[in-house]
N, C-alpha and C positions, 0 to 999 in steps of 0.2 A: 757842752755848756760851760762856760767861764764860770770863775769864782764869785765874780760880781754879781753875774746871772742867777748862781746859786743863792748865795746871798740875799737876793731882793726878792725869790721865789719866796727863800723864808718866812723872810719879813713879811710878804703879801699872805702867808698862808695863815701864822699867827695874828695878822686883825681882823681876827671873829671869826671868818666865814663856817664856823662850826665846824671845821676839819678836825680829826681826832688828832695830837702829835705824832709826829715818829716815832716807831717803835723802837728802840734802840736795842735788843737783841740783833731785830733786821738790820738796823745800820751796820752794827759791829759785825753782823757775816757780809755785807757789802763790802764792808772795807778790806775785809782780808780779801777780797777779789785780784785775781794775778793779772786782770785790764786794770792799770793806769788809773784813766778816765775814771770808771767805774767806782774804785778806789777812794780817788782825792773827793769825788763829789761826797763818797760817804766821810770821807775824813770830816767835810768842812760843814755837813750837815751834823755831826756830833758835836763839832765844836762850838755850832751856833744851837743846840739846845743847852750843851753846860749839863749840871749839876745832876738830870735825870739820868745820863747816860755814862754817869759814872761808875754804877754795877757791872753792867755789861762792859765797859773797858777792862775792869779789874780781872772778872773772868780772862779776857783775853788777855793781859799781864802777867795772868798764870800759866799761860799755855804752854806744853812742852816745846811748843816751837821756835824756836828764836824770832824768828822772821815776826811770827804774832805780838811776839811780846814787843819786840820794835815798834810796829805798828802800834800799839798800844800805847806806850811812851809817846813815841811821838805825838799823836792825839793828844794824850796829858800836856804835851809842852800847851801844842797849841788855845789848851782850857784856859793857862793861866789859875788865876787863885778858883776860878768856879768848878776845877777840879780837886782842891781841900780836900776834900772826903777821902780822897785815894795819898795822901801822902803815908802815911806808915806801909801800902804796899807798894808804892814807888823807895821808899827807902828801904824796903826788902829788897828792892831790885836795884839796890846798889851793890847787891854781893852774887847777881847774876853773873855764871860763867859765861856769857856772853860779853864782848868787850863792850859792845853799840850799846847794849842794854841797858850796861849800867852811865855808861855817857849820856843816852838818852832821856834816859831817868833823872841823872842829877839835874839837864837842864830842862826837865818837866817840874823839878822843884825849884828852879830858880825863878822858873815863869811865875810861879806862885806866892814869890815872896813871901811877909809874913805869915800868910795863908799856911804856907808849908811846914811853918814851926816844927810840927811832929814828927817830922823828920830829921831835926836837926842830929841828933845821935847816929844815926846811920852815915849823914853826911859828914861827920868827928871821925867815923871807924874808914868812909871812902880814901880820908887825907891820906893811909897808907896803904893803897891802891897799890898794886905794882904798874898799872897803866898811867901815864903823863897827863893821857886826857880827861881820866875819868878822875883824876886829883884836882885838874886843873878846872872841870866845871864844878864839884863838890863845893869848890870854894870861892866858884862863882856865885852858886845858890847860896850858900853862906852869907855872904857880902848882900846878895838881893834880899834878903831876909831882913839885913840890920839887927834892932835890936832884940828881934825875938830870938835870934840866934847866940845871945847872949853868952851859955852857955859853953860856945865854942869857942870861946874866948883864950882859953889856956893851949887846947890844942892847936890852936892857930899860931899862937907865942912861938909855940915848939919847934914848927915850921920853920917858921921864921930865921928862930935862929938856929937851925941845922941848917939853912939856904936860904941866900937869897932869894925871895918870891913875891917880886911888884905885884901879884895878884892877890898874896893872900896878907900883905900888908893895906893894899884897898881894899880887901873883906873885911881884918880890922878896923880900918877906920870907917868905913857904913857902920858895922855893930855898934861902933860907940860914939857914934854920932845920930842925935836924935832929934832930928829938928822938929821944935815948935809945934805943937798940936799930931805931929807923927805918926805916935801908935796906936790908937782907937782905928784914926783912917789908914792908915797901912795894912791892920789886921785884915778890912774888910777889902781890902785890892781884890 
């Protein structure tokens, strides 16, 4: 079954027909399924409930397994801000000994924008990652944040001016640019 197919299945199950939701314990053991197929359908069925199945991602965020916790992150990316809830333990898994992890993570926080504020401290401690990439999304999320990321403001300077970093000079200027009407509807992205 295609994405779109999943998708509309959704949609069709959620107007009315009194079906109970998905359970998202079961989705989250679906997903960790080593078929593919099997897999991504649970991926994209988590991502289109949101917000409930954010417990059960979390558990598996904490998993001894790497491979899980990837999984999990990635999900995260794909919630965007309706996985909020899980930002302080996505910014825990910014100091996962996994490298994907913590990559995966900072860009399940950038998906979040605003949304992710509370994790903006962990994304400050990411900036000296010894990984290139797990610096380089840190201060992606940073930058997608704007001005809730405020805060980061000084350690981004630092950056800065230790190296040249077109990216984390675009992070600054998203933070301190705030256009017109902004933050009320950015929080809620």
């Amino acid at each position: 079954m295609g994405a779109a197919a999943v998708l509309a299945a959704l949609a069709g199950a959620g107007c009315g027909g009194g079906q109970a939701p998905p359970d998202p314990a079961a989705l989250v053991a679906e997903l960790k399924s080593a078929d593919p197929a099997r897999s991504g359908d649970a991926r994209l069925k988590i991502i289109s409930l949101g917000e409930p199945a954010v417990p059960a991602l979390v558990v598996l965020l904490r998993s001894d397994a790497p491979r899980e916790r990837r999984l999990a992150a990635t999900t995260f990316w794909g919630m965007g801000a309706r996985g909020a809830a899980a930002a302080p333990e996505l910014g825990a898994a910014l100091s996962d000994s996994d490298t994907e992890v913590r990559v995966t993570s900072a860009m399940a926080l950038e998906s979040m924008g605003p949304a992710g504020r509370e994790a903006v401290p962990a994304l400050v401690g990411a900036l000296g990652d010894s990984e290139r990439r797990v610096r380089q999304a840190a201060v992606k999320a940073l930058g997608a944040m704007g001005p809730a990321a405020r805060d980061a403001l000084p350690a981004l300077d630092r950056e800065i001016a230790r190296e040249s970093w077109p990216e984390a000079e675009e992070a600054v200027r998203l933070i301190r640019s705030a256009p017109p009407g902004a933050g009320a509807a950015d929080a809620e992205r």
